[in-house]
C-alpha positions in Angstrom: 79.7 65.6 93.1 78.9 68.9 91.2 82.9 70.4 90.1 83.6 73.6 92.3 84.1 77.0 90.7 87.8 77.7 91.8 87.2 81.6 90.3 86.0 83.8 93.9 83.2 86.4 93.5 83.5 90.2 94.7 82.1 89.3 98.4 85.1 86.7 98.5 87.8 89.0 97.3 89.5 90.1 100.8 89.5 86.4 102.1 91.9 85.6 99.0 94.1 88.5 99.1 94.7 87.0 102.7 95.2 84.1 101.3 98.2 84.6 99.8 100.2 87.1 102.5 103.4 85.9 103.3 105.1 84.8 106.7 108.3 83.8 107.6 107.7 80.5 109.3 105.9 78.2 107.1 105.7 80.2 103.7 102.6 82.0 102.0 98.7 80.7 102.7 97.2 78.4 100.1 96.0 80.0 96.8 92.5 78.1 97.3 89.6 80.4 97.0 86.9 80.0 99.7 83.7 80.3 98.4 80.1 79.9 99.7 78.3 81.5 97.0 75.8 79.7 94.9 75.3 77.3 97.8 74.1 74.4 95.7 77.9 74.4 94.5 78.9 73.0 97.7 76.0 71.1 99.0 72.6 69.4 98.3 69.4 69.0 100.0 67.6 66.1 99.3 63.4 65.2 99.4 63.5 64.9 103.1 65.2 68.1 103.8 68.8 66.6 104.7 71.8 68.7 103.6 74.8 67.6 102.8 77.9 69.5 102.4 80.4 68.1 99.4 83.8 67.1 100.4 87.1 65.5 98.9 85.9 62.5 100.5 82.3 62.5 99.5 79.0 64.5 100.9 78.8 64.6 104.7 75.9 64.9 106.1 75.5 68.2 108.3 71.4 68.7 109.3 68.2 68.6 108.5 65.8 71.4 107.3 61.9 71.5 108.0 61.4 75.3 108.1 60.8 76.0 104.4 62.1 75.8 100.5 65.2 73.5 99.9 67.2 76.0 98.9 67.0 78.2 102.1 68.3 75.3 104.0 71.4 75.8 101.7 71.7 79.3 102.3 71.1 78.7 106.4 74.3 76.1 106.3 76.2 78.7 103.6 75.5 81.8 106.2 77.0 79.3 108.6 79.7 78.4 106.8 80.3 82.6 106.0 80.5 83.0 109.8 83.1 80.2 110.3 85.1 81.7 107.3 84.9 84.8 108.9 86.1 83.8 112.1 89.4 81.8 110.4 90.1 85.2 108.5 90.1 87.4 112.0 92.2 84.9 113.4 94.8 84.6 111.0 95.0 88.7 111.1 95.7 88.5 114.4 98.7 86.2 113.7 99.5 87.8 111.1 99.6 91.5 112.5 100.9 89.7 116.5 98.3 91.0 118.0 97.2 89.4 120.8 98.6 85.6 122.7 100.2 83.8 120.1 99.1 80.4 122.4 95.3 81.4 122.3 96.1 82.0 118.8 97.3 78.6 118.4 94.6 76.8 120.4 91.4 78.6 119.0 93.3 78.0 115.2 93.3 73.7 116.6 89.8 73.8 117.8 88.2 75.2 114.8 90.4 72.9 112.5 89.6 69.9 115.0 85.9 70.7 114.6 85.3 71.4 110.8 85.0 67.9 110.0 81.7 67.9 112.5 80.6 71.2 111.4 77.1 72.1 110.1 78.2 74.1 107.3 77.8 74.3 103.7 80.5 76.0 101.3 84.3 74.2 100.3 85.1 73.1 103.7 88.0 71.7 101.7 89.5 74.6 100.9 88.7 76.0 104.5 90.7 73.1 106.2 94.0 73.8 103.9 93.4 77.3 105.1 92.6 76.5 108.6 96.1 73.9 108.3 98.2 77.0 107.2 96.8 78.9 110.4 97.8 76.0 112.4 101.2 76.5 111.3 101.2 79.7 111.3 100.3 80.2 114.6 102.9 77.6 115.7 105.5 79.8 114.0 104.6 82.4 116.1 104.3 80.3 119.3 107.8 79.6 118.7 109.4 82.8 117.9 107.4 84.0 121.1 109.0 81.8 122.9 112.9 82.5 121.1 112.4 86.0 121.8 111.4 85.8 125.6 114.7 83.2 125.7 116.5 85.9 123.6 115.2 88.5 126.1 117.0 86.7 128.7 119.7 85.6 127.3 120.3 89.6 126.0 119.9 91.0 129.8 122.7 88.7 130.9 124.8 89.8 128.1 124.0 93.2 128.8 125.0 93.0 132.4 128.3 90.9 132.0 129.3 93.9 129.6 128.3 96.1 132.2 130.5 94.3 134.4 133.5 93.9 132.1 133.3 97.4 131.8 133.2 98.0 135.1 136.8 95.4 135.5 138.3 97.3 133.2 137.9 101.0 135.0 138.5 99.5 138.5 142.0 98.0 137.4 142.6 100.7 134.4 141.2 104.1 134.5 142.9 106.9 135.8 140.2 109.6 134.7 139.1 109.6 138.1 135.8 112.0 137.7 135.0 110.5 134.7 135.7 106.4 135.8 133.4 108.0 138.7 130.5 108.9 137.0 130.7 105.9 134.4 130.8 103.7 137.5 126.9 105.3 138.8 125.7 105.2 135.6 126.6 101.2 135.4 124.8 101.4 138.5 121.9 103.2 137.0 121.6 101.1 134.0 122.1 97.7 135.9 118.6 98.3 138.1 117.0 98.6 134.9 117.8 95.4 133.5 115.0 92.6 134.3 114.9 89.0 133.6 118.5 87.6 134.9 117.8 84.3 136.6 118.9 85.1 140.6 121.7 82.9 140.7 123.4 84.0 137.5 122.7 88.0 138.8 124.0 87.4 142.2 127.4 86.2 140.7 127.7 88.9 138.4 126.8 91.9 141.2 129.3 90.1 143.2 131.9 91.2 140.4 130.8 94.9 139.9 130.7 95.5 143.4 134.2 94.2 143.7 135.4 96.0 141.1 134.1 99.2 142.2 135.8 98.9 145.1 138.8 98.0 143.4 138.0 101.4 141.6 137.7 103.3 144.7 140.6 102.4 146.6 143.0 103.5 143.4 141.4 106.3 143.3 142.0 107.6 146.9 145.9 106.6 146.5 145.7 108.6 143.6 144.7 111.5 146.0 146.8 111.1 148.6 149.5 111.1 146.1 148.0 114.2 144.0 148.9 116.7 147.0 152.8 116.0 146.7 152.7 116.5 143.2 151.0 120.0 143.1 154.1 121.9 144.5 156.4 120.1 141.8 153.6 121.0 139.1 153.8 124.5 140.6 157.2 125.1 140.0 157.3 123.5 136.3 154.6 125.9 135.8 156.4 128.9 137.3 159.3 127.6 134.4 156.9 127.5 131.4 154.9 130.8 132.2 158.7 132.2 132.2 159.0 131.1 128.4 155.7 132.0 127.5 156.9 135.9 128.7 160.0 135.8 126.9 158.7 135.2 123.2 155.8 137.7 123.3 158.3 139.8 121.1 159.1 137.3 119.0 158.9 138.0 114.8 159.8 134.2 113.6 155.6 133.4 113.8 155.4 129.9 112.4 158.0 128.3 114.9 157.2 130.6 117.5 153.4 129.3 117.2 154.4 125.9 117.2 156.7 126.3 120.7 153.4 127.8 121.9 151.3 125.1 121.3 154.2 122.9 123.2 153.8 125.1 125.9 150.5 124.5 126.4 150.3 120.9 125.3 153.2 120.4 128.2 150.8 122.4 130.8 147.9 120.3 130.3 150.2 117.7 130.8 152.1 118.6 134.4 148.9 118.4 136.4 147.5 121.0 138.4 149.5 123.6 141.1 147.3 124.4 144.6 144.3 126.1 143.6 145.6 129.8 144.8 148.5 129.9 142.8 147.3 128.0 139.5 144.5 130.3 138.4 147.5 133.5 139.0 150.2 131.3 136.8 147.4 130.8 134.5 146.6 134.0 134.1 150.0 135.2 133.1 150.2 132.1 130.8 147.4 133.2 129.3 148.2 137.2 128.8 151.2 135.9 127.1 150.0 134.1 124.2 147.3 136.8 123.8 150.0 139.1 123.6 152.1 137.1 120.8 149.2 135.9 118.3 147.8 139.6 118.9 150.5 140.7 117.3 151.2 138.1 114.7 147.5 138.9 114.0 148.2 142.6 113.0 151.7 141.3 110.5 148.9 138.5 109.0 146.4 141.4 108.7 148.9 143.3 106.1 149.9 140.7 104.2 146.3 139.4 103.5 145.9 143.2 102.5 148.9 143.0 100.1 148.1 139.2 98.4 144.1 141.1 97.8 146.3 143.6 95.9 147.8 141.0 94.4 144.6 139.2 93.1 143.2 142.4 91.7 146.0 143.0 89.4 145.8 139.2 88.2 142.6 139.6 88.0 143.1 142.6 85.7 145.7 140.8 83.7 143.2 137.7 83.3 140.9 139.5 81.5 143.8 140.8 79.3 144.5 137.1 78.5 141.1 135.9 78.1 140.6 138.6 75.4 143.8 136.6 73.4 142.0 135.0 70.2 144.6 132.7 68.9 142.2 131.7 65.8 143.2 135.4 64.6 147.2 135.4 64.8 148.6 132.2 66.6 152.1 133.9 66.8 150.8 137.3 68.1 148.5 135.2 70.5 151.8 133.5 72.4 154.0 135.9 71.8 150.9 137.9 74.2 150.1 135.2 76.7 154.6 134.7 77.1 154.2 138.7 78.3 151.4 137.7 80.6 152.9 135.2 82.3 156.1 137.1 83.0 154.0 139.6 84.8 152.1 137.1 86.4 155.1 135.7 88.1 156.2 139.3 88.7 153.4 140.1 90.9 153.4 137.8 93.5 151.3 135.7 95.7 147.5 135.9 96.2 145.7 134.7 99.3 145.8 130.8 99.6 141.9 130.2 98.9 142.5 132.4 95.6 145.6 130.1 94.0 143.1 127.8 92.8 140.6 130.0 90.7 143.4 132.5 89.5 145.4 129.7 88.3 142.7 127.5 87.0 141.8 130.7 84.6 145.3 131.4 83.6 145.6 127.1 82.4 142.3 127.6 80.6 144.0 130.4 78.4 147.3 129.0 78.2 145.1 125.4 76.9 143.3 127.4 74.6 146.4 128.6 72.7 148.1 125.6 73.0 145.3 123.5 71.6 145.2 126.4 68.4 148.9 125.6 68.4 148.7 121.7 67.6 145.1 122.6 65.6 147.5 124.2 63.3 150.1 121.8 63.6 148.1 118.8 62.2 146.0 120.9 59.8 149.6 121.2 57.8 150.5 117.7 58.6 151.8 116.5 55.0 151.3 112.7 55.4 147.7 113.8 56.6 146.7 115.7 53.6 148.5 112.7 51.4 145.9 110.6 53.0 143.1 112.6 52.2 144.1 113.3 48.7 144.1 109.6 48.2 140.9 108.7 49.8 139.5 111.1 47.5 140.9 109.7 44.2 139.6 106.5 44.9 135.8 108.0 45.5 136.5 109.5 42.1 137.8 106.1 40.7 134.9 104.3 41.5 132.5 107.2 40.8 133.5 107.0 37.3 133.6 102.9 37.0 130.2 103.1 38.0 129.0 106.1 35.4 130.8 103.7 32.9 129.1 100.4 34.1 125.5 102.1 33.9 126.0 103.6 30.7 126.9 100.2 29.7 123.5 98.9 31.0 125.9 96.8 33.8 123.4 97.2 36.5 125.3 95.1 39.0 128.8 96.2 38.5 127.4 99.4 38.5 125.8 98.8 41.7 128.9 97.4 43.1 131.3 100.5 42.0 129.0 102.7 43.5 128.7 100.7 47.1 133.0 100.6 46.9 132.7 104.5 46.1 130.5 105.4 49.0 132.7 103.1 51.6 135.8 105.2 50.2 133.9 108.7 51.0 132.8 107.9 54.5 136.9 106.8 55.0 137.8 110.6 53.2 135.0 112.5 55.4 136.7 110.7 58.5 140.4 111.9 57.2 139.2 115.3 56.6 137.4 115.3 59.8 140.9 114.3 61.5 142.4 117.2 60.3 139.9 120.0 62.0 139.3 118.2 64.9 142.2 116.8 66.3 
């Protein structure tokens, strides 16, 4: 049997890029090339025009050709073999994009696996039948997650609809937000003729329990009515009480605790409940006219003070740039003695609106930093046991500088060499002293 070329020409290309596409059941197709070019590769034709195609398990024979030269007998079984190919790389497209019945999918990938050992075909039917295996199991794959996904489909409208009705428990025995219970209850309704697939039994059982606790629902919610009208003349007079206070601190000057008892007002008039229609919207109205009146006025006293704390910013702005001109490299003592004046008059001026504190400040630490920082510049620059360090760094680069000199001139290459090595390790420890002293 002639060895197969396992390398696939240009017109083969796409069918082994298939090849190896990934999918989630059964892992990546077989790397095996399919080839039918060269046909002779695959097959033979002997004297008496029978072709035989080359298998793993020897040649099989697959026809007979009378029509004309031996190898065009090859190429009719190859073009054969091409159309087969062909057909196994549209089917396993199909699996592998879901398009169309994943059971045809699965039967047509069977009956052309079942039939290739029979077929009249010349090209490495081998290789073909791994491939055509892989779409056997791919296709099963996708039977299978067909069929988990029309049992997850079910089992997912149940779900769906026993939430629904838990829901719907909950409001009928719970809910007192009677509109709003209401309205969730019809759209539960809604939602519930648009779920499909429940077995009948299992939906009758459940539609038993919404319906029941709608009904539950509904009867709370009428004894909540009939109840409602004796509380509106009790809600009326507690209303009557708070629109009473609201009147009395319209004058008020103390603004912060004044606001605050507002807001209790009004989080205490949400809270009584509604009077009969005719007299709410009136107590309302006067409720209403009241606070209006109050943060009116508390809006005219905020109004000058925001005017005075601008007034305020100006001047620190004004004194900022005073204090950013302070050059503390020039005369550190002049430099605080400057900024100490600053700050006094700083504090002296006062407060600045709230989204200003930040910025003004943040400007004021830089230049305060910034003299500071000269400050303990200075500090270490005169720091004694510092300088002692340095000056004794640098007597030993000089010590070794001149043991080396000596050693050269004494044709002592390698002590030379040495000294010199010690004498560089010393001045990279002085540079880093030195450094110390300007930059920390």
């Amino acid at each position: 049997m002639t060895d197969q070329d396992t390398t696939p020409n240009t017109a083969d290309a796409p069918a082994a890029a298939d090849s190896t596409t990934s999918d989630s059941g059964r892992g990546a197709a077989p790397a095996v090339p399919i080839a039918s070019s060269d046909p002779a590769r695959w097959g033979r034709i002997d004297s008496e025009g029978q072709v035989y195609v080359h298998t793993s398990a020897g040649d099989r024979f697959v026809g007979a050709w009378q029509a004309g030269e031996p190898q065009e007998g090859l190429a009719h079984f190859a073009r054969r073999f091409d159309d087969l190919r062909t057909e196994v790389e549209l089917l396993e497209t199909r699996i592998s994009t879901g398009a169309g019945d994943p059971k045809q999918a699965l039967s047509n990938a069977r009956h052309l696996r079942d039939g290739l050992p029979e077929a009249s075909v010349v090209g490495d039917v081998d290789a073909l039948a791994a491939r055509l295996d892989h779409v056997v199991a791919r296709a099963e794959d996708a039977v299978e997650r067909a069929r988990q996904e029309r049992e997850k489909a079910r089992a997912d409208a149940v779900a769906r609809k026993e939430a629904l009705v838990a829901e719907a428990e909950q409001i009928g025995a719970e809910s007192t937000s009677w509109k709003a219970a209401g309205d969730r209850l019809r759209a539960i309704l809604d939602e519930w003729k648009t779920i499909k697939g429940v077995d009948r039994k299992t939906d009758d059982a459940l539609w038993k329990r919404f319906t029941k606790a709608r009904d539950a629902f509904n009867r709370r919610r009428g004894s909540h009515f009939a109840e409602l009208d004796r509380q509106r003349n009790a809600a009326k007079e507690r209303k009557q009480e708070l629109v009473a206070e609201a009147e009395s601190l319209t004058e008020s000057t103390d603004w912060g605790p004044t606001a605050e008892r507002y807001k209790q007002l009004m989080a205490e008039w949400k809270s009584v409940g509604r009077a009969p229609k005719d007299s709410d919207e009136a107590l309302w109205k006067r409720f209403r006219a009241a606070q209006d009146r109050f943060f009116g006025r508390r809006a005219e006293a905020f109004a000058e003070r925001d005017a005075e704390f601008a007034e305020n910013a100006r001047l620190k702005e004004e004194l900022l740039a005073e204090a950013e001109r302070i050059d503390p490299s020039v005369d550190l003592n002049a430099a605080q003695a400057q900024l100490q004046r600053v700050q006094q008059r700083w504090d002296e001026i006062g407060k600045v609106p709230r989204e200003r504190i930040k910025e003004l400040e943040g400007r004021l630490r830089a230049v305060n930093e910034r003299v500071r920082e000269a400050a303990n510049t200075e500090w270490r620059r005169t720091d004694p046991e510092a300088q002692a360090r340095v000056e004794q760094f640098r007597e030993r680069v000089e010590q070794y500088e001149q043991q080396a000199q000596k050693a050269r001139s004494a044709g002592d290459r390698k002590r030379a060499e040495q000294y010199e090595q010690q004498a560089r390790q010393w001045r990279e420890w002085l540079n880093a002293a030195e450094n110390a002293l300007t930059d920390r």
